[in-house]
C-alpha positions in Angstrom: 32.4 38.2 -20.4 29.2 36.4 -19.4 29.6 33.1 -17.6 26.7 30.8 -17.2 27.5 28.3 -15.0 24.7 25.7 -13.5 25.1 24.2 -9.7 23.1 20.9 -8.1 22.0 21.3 -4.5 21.7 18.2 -2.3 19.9 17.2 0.7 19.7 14.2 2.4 18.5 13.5 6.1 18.7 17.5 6.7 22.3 17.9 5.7 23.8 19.5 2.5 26.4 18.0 -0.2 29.5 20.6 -0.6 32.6 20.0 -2.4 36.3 21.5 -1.5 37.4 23.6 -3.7 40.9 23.1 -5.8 40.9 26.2 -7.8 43.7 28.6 -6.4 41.3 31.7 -5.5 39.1 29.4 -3.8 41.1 26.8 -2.0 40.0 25.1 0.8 37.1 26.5 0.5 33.4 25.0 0.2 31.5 25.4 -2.1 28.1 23.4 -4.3 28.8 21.5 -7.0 28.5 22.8 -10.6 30.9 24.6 -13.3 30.2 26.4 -16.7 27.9 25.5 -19.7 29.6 24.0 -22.3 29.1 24.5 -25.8 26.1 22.8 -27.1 25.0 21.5 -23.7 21.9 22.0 -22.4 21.5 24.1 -18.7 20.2 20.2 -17.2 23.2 18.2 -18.9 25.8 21.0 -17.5 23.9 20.5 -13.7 23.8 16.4 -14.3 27.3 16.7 -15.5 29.0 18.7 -13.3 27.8 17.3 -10.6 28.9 13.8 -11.5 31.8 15.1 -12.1 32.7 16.8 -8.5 31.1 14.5 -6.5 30.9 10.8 -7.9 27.1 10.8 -7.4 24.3 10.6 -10.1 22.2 13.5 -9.7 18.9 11.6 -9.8 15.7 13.9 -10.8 16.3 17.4 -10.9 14.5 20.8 -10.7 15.4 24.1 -11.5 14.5 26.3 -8.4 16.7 29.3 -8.3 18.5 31.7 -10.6 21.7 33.9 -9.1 23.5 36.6 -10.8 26.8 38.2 -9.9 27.5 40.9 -12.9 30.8 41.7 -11.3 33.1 38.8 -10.3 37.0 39.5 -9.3 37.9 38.3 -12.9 36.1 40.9 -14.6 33.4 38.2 -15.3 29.5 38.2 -15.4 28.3 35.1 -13.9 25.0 33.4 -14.5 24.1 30.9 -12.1 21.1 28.1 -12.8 20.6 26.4 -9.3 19.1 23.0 -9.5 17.8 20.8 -7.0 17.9 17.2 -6.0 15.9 14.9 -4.0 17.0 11.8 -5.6 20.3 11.7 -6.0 21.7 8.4 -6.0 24.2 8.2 -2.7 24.2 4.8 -2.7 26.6 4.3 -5.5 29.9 6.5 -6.2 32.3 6.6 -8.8 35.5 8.5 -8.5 34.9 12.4 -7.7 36.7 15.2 -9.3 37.0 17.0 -5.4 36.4 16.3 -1.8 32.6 16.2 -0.5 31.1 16.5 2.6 27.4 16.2 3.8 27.2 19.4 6.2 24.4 21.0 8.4 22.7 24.4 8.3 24.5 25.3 11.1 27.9 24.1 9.9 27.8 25.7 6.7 27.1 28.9 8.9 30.0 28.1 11.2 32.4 27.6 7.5 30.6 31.1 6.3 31.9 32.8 9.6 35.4 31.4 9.3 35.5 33.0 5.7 35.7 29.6 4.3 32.5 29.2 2.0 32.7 29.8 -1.7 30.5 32.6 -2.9 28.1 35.2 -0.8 25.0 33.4 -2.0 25.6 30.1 -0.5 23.7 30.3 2.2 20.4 31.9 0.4 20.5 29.2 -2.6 20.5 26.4 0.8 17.6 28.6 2.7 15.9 28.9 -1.0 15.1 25.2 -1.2 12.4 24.9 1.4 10.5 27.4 -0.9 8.2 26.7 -3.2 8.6 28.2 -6.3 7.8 27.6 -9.9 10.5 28.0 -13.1 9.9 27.2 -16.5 13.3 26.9 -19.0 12.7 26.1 -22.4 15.9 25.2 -23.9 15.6 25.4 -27.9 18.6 24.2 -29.9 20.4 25.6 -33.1 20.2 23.2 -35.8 22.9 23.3 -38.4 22.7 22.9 -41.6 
């Protein structure tokens, strides 16, 4: 089965926003915030949503910067990964959050990869990938029924 599932990366004053994981494979482990596409959501109302969702904060502006692929995950699943970016999210104000947070470091998240407690092989690249610059267009065009 194909999964598409979107993800919100965010940085403030050189540290990143992960969320604990509750899910019984990944338990205790760290991971960014996002989940799957729901049907008839766009790719930017799954990243706003999610996000709200797992951390309490409004995901402010965002911008699509990186697409991940993993066609074979331990569940037999292919998953799509749309990676968005923040530079605005709105930290100031916090409604209840789905799972822990915590604002980490470069180097902490590289200490959690080498204790086996990061979520997902890519982690690290999607971080490194923000300083890049690089340009995606999405058009989203939706079904109308009649």
């Amino acid at each position: 089965m194909i999964v598409v599932v979107c993800s919100v990366v965010a940085e403030h004053n050189k540290k990143f926003l992960l969320v604990s994981e509750k899910k019984n494979e990944a338990e205790g482990k760290y991971g960014l915030p996002g989940g799957q596409l729901e049907h008839g959501e766009t790719l930017e109302e799954c990243a706003e949503r999610e996000f709200k969702e797992e951390t309490g904060y409004d995901a402010g502006e965002i911008e699509l910067f990186t697409i991940t692929h993993k066609p074979a995950t331990q569940h037999g699943n292919s998953v799509i990964r749309f990676v968005y970016k923040t530079a605005s999210a709105v930290i100031s104000q916090r409604s209840p959050a789905e799972l822990q947070t915590v604002w980490l470091d470069r180097d902490e998240i590289i200490a959690l990869s080498q204790e086996g407690l990061l979520r997902g092989a890519d982690v690290l690249d999607v971080l490194d990938a923000t300083s890049k610059e690089l340009t995606i267009t999405i058009k989203t065009y939706k079904t109308i029924s009649s």
